[in-house]
PLY file of the C-alpha trace (Angstrom):
ply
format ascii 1.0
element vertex 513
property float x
property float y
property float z
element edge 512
property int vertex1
property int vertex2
end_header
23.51 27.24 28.08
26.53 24.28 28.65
29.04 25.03 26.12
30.53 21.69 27.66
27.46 19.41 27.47
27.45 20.26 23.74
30.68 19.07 23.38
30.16 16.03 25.31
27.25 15.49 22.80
29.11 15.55 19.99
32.33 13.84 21.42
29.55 10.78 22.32
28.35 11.02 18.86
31.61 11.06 17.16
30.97 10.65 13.30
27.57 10.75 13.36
28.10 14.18 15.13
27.74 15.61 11.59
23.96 15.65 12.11
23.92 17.32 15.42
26.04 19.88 14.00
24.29 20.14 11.16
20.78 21.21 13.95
22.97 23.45 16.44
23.66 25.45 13.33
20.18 25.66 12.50
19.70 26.87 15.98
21.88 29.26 15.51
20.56 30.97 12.33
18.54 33.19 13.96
15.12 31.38 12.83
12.61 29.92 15.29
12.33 26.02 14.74
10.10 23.23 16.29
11.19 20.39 17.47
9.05 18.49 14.52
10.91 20.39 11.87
14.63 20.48 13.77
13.98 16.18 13.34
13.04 16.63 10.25
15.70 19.20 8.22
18.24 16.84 10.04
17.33 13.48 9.28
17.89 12.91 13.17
15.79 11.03 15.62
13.83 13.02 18.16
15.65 11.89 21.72
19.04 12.83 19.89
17.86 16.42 19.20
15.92 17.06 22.59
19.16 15.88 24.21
20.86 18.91 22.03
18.20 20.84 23.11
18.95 19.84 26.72
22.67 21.41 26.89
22.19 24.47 24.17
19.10 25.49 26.75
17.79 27.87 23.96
15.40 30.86 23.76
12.18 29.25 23.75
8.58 30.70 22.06
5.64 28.33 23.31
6.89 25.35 20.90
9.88 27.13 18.75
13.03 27.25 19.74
16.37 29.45 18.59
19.74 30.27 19.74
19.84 33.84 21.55
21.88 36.00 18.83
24.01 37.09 21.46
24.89 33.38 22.50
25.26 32.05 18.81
29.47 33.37 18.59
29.84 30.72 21.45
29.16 27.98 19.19
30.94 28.92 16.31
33.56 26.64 15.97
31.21 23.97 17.17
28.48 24.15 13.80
28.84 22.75 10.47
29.85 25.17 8.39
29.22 22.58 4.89
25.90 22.04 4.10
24.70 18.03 3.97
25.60 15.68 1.28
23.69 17.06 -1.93
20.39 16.01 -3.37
20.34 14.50 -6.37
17.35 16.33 -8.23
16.95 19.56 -5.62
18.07 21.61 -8.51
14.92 20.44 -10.65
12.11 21.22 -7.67
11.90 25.32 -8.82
11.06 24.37 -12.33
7.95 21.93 -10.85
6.28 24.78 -8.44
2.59 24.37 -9.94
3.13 20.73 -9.50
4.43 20.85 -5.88
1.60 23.24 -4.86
-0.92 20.62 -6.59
0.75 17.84 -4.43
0.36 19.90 -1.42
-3.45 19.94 -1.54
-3.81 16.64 -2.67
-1.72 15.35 0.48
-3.76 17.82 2.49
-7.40 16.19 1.06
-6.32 12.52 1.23
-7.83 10.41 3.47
-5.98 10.55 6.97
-3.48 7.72 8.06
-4.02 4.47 9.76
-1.69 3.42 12.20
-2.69 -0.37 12.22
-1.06 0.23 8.77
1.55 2.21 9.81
0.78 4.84 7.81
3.13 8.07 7.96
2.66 11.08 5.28
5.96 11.77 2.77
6.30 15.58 2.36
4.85 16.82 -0.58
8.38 17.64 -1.58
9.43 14.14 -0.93
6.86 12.73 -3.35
7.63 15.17 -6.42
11.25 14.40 -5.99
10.79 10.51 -6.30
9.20 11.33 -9.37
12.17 13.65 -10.79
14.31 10.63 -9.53
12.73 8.42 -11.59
12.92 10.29 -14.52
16.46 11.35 -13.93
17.41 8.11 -13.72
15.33 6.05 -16.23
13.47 5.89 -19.26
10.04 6.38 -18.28
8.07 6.77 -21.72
6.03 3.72 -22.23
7.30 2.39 -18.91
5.24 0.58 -16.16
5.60 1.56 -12.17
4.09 -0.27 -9.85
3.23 0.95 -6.52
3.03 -1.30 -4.13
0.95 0.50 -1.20
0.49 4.15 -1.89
-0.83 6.55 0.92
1.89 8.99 -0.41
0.26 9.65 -3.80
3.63 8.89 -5.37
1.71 7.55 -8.38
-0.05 11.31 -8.79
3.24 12.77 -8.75
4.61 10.44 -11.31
1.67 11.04 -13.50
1.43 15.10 -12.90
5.36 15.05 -14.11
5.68 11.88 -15.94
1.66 11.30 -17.62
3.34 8.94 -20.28
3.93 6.31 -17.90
1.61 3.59 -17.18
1.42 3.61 -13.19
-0.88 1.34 -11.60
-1.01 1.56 -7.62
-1.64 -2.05 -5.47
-3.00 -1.19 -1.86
-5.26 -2.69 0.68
-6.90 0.72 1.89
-10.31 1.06 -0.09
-10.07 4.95 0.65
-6.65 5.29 -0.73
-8.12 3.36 -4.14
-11.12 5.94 -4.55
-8.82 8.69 -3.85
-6.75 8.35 -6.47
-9.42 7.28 -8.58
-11.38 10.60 -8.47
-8.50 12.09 -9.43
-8.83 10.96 -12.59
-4.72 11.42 -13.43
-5.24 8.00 -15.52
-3.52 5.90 -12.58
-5.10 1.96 -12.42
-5.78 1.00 -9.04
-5.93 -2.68 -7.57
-6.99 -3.66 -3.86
-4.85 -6.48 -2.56
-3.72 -7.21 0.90
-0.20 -8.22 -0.03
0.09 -10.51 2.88
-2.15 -12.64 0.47
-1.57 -12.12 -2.51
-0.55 -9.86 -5.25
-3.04 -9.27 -8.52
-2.75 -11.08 -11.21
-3.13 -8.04 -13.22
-0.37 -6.26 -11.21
2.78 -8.07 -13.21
5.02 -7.25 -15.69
6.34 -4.11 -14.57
9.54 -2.35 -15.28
9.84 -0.05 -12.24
8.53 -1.18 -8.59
8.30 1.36 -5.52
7.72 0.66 -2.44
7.46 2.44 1.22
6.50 -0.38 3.69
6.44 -0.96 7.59
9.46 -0.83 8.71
9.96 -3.90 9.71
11.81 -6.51 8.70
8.73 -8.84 7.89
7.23 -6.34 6.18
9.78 -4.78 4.43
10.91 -8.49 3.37
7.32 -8.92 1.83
6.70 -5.93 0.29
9.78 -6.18 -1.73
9.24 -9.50 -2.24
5.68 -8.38 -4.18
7.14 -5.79 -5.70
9.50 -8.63 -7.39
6.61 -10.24 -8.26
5.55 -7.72 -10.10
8.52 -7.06 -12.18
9.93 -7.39 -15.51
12.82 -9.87 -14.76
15.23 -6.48 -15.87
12.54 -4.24 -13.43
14.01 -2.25 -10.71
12.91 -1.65 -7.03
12.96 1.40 -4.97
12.26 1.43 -1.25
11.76 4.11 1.02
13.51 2.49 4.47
14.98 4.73 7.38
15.86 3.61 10.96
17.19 5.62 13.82
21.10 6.15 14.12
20.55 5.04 17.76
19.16 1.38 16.36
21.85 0.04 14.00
20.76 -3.12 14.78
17.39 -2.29 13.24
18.59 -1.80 9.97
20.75 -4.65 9.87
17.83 -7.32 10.06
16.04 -5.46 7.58
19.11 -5.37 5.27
19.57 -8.86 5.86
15.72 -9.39 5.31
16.72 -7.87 1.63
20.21 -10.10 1.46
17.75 -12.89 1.65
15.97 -12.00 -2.00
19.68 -11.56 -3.35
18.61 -8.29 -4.90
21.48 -6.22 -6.15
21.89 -2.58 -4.35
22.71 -0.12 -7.36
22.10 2.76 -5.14
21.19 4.31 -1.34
20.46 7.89 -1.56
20.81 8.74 2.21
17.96 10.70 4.04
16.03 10.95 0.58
12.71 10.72 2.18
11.06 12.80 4.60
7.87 12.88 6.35
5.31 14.46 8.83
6.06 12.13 11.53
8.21 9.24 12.34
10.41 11.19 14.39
11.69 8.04 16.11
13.79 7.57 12.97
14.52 11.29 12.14
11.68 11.74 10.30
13.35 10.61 7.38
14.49 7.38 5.18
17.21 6.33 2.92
15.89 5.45 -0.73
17.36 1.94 -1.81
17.29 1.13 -5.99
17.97 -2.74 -5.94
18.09 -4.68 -8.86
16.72 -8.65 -9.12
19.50 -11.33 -10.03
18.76 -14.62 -11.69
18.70 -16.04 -7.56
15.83 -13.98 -6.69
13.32 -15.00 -8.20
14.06 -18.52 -6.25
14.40 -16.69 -3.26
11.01 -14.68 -3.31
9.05 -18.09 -4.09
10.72 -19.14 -0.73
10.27 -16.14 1.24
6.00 -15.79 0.09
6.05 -19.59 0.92
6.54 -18.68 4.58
4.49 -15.86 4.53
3.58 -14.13 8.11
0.74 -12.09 8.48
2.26 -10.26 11.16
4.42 -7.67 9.44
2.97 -4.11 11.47
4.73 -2.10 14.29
1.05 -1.87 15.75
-2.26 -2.76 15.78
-4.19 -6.22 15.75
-1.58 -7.39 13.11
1.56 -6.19 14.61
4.93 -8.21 15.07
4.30 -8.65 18.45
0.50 -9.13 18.71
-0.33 -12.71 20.16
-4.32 -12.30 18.99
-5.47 -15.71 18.07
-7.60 -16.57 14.71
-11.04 -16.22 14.61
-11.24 -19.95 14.41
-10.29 -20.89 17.26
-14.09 -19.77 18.97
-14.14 -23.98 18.69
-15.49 -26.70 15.82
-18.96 -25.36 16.44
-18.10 -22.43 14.25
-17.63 -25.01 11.57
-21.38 -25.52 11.01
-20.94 -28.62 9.33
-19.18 -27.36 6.14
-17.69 -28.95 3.28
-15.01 -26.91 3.18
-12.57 -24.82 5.88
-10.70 -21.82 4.59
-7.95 -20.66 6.71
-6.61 -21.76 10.52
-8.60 -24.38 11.98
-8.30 -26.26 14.33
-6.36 -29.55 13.68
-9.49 -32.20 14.67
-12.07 -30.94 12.05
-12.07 -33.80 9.62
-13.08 -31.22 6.58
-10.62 -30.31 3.76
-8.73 -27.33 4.07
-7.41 -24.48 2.21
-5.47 -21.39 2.82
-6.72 -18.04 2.67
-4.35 -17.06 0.12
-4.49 -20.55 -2.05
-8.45 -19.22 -1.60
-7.85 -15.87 -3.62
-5.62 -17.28 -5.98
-7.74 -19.62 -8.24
-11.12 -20.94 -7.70
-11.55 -24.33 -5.35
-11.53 -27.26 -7.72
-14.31 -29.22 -6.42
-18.25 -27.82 -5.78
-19.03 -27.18 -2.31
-22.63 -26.04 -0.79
-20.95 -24.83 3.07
-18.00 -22.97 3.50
-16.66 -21.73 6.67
-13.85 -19.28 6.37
-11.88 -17.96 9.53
-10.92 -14.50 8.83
-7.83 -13.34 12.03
-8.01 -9.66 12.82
-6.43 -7.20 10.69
-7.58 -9.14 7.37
-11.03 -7.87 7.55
-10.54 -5.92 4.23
-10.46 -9.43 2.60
-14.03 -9.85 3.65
-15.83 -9.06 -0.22
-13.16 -11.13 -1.44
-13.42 -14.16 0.13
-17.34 -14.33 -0.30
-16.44 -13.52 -4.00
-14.18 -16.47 -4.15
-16.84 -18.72 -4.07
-20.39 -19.98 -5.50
-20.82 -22.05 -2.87
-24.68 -21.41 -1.56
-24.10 -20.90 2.05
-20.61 -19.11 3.58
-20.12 -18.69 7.31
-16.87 -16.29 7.87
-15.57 -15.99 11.22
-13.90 -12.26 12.43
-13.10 -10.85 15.19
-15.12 -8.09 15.68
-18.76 -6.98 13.99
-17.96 -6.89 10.11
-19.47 -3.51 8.07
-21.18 -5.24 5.24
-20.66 -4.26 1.76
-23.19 -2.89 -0.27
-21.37 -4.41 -3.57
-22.30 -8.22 -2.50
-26.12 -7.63 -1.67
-26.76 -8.83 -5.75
-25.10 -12.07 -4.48
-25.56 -12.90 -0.92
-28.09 -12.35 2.20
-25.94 -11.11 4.55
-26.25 -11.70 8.52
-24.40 -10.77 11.09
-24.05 -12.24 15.04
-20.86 -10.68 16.66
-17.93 -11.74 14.82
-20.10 -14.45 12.80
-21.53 -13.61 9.15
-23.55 -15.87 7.35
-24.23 -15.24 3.86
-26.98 -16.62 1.83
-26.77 -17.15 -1.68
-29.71 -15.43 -3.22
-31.31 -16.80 -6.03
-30.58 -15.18 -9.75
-32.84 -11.60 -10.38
-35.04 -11.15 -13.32
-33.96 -8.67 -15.53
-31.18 -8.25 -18.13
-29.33 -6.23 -16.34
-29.38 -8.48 -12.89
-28.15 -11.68 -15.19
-25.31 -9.39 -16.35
-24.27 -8.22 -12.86
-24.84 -11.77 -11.32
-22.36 -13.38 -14.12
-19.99 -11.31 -13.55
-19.94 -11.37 -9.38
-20.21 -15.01 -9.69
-17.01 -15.31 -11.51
-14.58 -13.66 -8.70
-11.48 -15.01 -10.92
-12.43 -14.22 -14.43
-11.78 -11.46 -16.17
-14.13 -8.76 -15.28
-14.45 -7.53 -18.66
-14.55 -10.60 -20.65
-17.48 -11.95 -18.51
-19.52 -8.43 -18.81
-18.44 -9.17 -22.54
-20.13 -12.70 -22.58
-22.98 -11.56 -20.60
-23.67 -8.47 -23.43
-23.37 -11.11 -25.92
-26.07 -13.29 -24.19
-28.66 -10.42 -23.50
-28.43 -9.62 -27.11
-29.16 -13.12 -28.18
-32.26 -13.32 -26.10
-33.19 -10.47 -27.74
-32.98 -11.42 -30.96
-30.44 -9.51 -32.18
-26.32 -10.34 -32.64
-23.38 -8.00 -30.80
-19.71 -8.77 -31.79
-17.43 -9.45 -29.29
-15.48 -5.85 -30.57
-19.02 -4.24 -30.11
-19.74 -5.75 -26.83
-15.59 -4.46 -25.82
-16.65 -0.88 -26.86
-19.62 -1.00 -24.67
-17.90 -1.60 -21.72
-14.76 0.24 -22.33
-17.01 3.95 -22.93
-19.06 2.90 -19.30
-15.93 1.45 -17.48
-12.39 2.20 -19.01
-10.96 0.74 -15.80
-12.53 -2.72 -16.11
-9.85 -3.97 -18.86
-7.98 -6.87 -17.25
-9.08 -7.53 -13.51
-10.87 -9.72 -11.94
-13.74 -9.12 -9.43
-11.45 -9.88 -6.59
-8.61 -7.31 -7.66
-11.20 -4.79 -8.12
-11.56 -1.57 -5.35
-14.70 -1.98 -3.49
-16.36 1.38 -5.21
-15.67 0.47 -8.73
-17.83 -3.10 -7.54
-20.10 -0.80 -5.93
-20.31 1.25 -8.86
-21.14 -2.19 -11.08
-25.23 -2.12 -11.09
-25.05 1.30 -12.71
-22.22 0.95 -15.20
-23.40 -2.48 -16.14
-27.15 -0.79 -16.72
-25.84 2.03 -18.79
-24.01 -1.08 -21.30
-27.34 -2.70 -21.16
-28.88 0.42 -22.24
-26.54 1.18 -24.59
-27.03 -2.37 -25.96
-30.53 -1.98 -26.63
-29.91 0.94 -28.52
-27.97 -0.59 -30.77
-30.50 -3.30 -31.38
0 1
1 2
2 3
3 4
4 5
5 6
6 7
7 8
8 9
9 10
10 11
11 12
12 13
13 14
14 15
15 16
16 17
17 18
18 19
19 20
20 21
21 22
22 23
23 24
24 25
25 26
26 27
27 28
28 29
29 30
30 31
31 32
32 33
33 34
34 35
35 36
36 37
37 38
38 39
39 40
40 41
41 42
42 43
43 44
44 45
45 46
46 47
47 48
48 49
49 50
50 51
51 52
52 53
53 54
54 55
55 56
56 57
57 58
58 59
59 60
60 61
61 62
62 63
63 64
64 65
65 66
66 67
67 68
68 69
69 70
70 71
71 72
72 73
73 74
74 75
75 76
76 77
77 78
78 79
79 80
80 81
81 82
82 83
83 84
84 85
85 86
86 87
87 88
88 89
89 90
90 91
91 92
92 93
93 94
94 95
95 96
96 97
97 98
98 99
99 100
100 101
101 102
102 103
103 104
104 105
105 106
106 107
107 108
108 109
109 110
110 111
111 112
112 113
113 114
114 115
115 116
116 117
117 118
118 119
119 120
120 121
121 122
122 123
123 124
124 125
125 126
126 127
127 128
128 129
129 130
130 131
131 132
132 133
133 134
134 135
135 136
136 137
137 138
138 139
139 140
140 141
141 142
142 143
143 144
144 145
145 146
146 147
147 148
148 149
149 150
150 151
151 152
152 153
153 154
154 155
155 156
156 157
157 158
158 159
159 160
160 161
161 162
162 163
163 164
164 165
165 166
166 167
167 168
168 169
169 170
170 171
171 172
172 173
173 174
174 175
175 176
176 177
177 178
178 179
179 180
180 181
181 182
182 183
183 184
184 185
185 186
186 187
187 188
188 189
189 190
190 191
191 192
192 193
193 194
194 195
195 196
196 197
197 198
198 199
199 200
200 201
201 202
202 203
203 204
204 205
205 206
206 207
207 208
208 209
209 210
210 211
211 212
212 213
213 214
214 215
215 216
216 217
217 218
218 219
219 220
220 221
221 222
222 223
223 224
224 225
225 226
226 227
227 228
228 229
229 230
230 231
231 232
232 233
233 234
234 235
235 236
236 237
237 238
238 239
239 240
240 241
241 242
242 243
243 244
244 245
245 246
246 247
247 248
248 249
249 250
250 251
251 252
252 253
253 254
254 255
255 256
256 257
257 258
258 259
259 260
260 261
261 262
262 263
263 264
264 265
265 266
266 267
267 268
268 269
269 270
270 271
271 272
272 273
273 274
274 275
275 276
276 277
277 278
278 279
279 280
280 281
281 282
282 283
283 284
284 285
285 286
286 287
287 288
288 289
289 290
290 291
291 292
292 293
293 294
294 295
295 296
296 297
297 298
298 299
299 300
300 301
301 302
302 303
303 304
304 305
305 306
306 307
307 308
308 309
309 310
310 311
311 312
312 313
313 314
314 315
315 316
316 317
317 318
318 319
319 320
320 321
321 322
322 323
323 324
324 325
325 326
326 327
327 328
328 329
329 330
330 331
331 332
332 333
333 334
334 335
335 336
336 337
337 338
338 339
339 340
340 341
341 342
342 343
343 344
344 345
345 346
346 347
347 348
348 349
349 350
350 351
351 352
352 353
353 354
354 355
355 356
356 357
357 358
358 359
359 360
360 361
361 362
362 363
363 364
364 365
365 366
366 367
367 368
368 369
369 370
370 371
371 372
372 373
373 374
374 375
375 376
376 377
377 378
378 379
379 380
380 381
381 382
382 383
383 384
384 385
385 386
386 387
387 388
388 389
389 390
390 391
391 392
392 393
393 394
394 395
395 396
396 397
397 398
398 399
399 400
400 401
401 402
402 403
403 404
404 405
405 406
406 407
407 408
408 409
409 410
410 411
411 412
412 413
413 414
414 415
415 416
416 417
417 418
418 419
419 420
420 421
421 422
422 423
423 424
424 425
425 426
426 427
427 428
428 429
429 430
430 431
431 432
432 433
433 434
434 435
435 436
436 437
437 438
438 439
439 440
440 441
441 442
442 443
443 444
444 445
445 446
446 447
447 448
448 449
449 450
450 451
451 452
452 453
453 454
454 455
455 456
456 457
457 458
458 459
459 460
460 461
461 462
462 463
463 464
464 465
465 466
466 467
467 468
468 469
469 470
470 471
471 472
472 473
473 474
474 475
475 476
476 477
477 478
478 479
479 480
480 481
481 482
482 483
483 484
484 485
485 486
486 487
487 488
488 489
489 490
490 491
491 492
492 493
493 494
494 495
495 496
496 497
497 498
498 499
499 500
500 501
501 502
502 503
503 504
504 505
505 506
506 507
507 508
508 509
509 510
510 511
511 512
């Protein structure tokens, strides 16, 4: 024990000492603690409490540590005797225990995180208490949350304490969609890779959250789609924490916020806390910003110079220098009419940007299209081959793809390395193919309204008439979910699930006859 390297610590650490009183008191309380859980209770980053550790030298039990009982009157005067700044809905979390206990075995069954992502788990206390938040602080009958990536389950919160509110959940990890699917807690789910794009169907919202990479490209875009998806009177809240040792840090993420001229109504400090992240105390502040008539402006500008590279790791990382799958040279081209995505800058062919390529269908016909997907955008792969009707695609990756088993109505698929080809395959026989086919052929429409048009059809051919309100109730008892998205919006399993909702509609249909 160094009584005086303590109080060099917290001499060094002057204000901020709070914290580091606030974890020698802990020590001190007669508990065993691990290091994981010391970061954690503190909101301080892990080198700042193993230096603590360092001078208090504690009693130590394989990974716990504690203050010897008959050391702890040493460092009385030295511990913070008030407890931390209070939490604005603590008081509720007793009245919510069945709810907290279902969180905590939904968080423990959820698929497992992915660091290319940068995926870290919120607490299951953490996610109940955004939801109290939410409803502490608005009106949330009726309302409309959006969140924008959710491998925190805050939408199953919201809906086990809040189930009036329409949540819908935008997120570019097909497990995450299914999870919360087969939950069946009435949340809407839409894939998107938000580096691309946000759904159409995703808009309008009066409440946004948000818990990006830390960075300050990807916080910048994730609030920037979560604008996008607002109400022009919506709110934001982000989950955003940095370590007290890298001011700096936070600063180019604020100023990545300054940027979209949002309004800050409020920073609850520490709010979040997770298993994890320990670099940053294992904990984040929670911002509510509001949108000003000069954001708006400002987000078109920021998504205009969109960056794909908005991770703290992996192939798609801020400081990855991969290069696109296009550059493998013009022979990759195969002759096409078309390019989609970075090409190189002699191929005579038109052009068009991957996102631009989501967003509406190409104007002109095209047979060939080559399409260079960069790593870390593979989950765009069903999309892009959606996107089209084009009878031959070649995508470029960067590795072996998986191939989907929702496109094999559509396409041939092929794979060489990090080329596919896919084949347009001619149309099946069979009513129920011709409804499938129209509606994977139109990657834009409205899923719904062309499984509405293709019920109509079948029914003509077979003599008989279905109104479009007949043809709506179909669909709606086989697929309530399938009301306003498109194909391309849609989580891979629901597509998946397609050939055998679309053949109990059909079957329906031709009861009804």
């Amino acid at each position: 024990m160094d009584r005086d390297g303590v109080e060099r610590l917290l001499d060094e650490a002057g204000v901020d000492g709070r914290r580091l009183r606030h974890a020698l008191t802990l020590l001190c309380d007669g508990q065993w603690w691990t290091l994981s859980d010391l970061v954690r209770e503190t909101a301080t980053s892990r080198r700042t409490i193993e230096a603590l550790l360092r001078e208090v030298s504690p009693e130590r039990s394989v990974d716990r540590f504690r203050v010897p009982l008959a050391h702890t009157p040493d460092f009385q005067d030295l511990l913070a005797m008030a407890p931390p700044p209070e939490d604005p809905v603590a008081h509720l979390l007793p009245h919510y225990a069945p709810v907290l206990e279902r969180l905590r075995r939904l968080i423990d069954e959820a698929p497992r995180a992915r660091h290319a992502l940068d995926h870290v788990a919120a607490t299951p206390e953490t996610v109940l208490r955004r939801a109290l938040l939410l409803g502490a602080r608005f009106w949330l009958r009726g309302a409309k949350l959006l969140c924008v990536g959710d491998h925190d389950l805050t939408s199953l919160a919201v809906k086990l304490v809040h189930p009036e509110t329409d949540v819908t959940v935008v997120d570019v990890d097909e497990r995450i969609l299914a999870y919360l699917d087969a939950q069946e807690l009435g949340v809407q789910t839409r894939w998107a890779d938000l580096r691309l794009s946000l759904p159409p169907s995703a808009r309008g919202h009066d409440l946004a959250i948000t818990d990006p990479p830390y960075t300050p490209e990807g916080v910048g875009l994730f609030v920037a789609r979560a604008v996008e998806g607002l109400k022009d009177d919506g709110r934001v809240l982000l989950a955003y924490g940095a370590s007290e040792r890298t001011p700096m840090l936070a600063l180019k993420v604020q100023d990545s916020l300054s940027a979209l001229n949002l309004a800050y109504e409020a920073i609850y400090p520490d709010f979040n806390r997770y298993f994890g992240a320990e670099a940053i105390g294992s904990a984040a502040d929670l911002y509510i910003l509001r949108p000003t008539t000069k954001t708006r402006p400002a987000v078109t500008a920021r998504l205009d110079r969109l960056t794909t590279a908005i991770y703290t790791q992996g192939p798609q990382s801020i400081e990855s220098t991969g290069s696109p799958a296009a550059d493998d040279g013009p022979g990759a081209a195969f002759e096409a009419d078309l390019l989609v995505g970075d090409w190189p800058k002699e191929l005579p062919q038109p052009r068009v940007k991957l996102s631009t390529w989501l967003a509406k269908p190409y104007a002109a016909a095209v047979e060939r299209v080559a399409i260079a997907l960069p790593a870390g955008l593979e989950a765009a792969l069903p999309r892009v081959l959606l996107a089209t009707r084009a009878a031959r695609v070649r995508v470029l990756l960067s590795a072996p793809p998986s191939l989907p088993d929702a496109l094999r109505p559509v396409y041939e698929l092929t794979s060489d390395g990090g080329v596919l080809d896919a084949v347009r395959l001619p149309q099946s026989i069979g009513d129920e193919a011709a409804v499938l086919r129209r509606i994977l052929d139109n990657g834009h429409g409205k899923l719904a309204n062309t499984w509405r048009e293709g019920l109509i059809a079948v029914a003509r051919s077979q003599g008989s008439t279905l109104t479009k309100n007949d043809a709506r109730s179909l669909i709606r008892q086989a697929a309530p979910w399938a009301e306003g998205v498109t194909p391309l919006e849609t989580p891979l399993h629901r597509l998946a699930d397609l050939p055998t909702t679309v053949s109990a509609t059909v079957t329906a249909l031709s009861k009804t006859a």
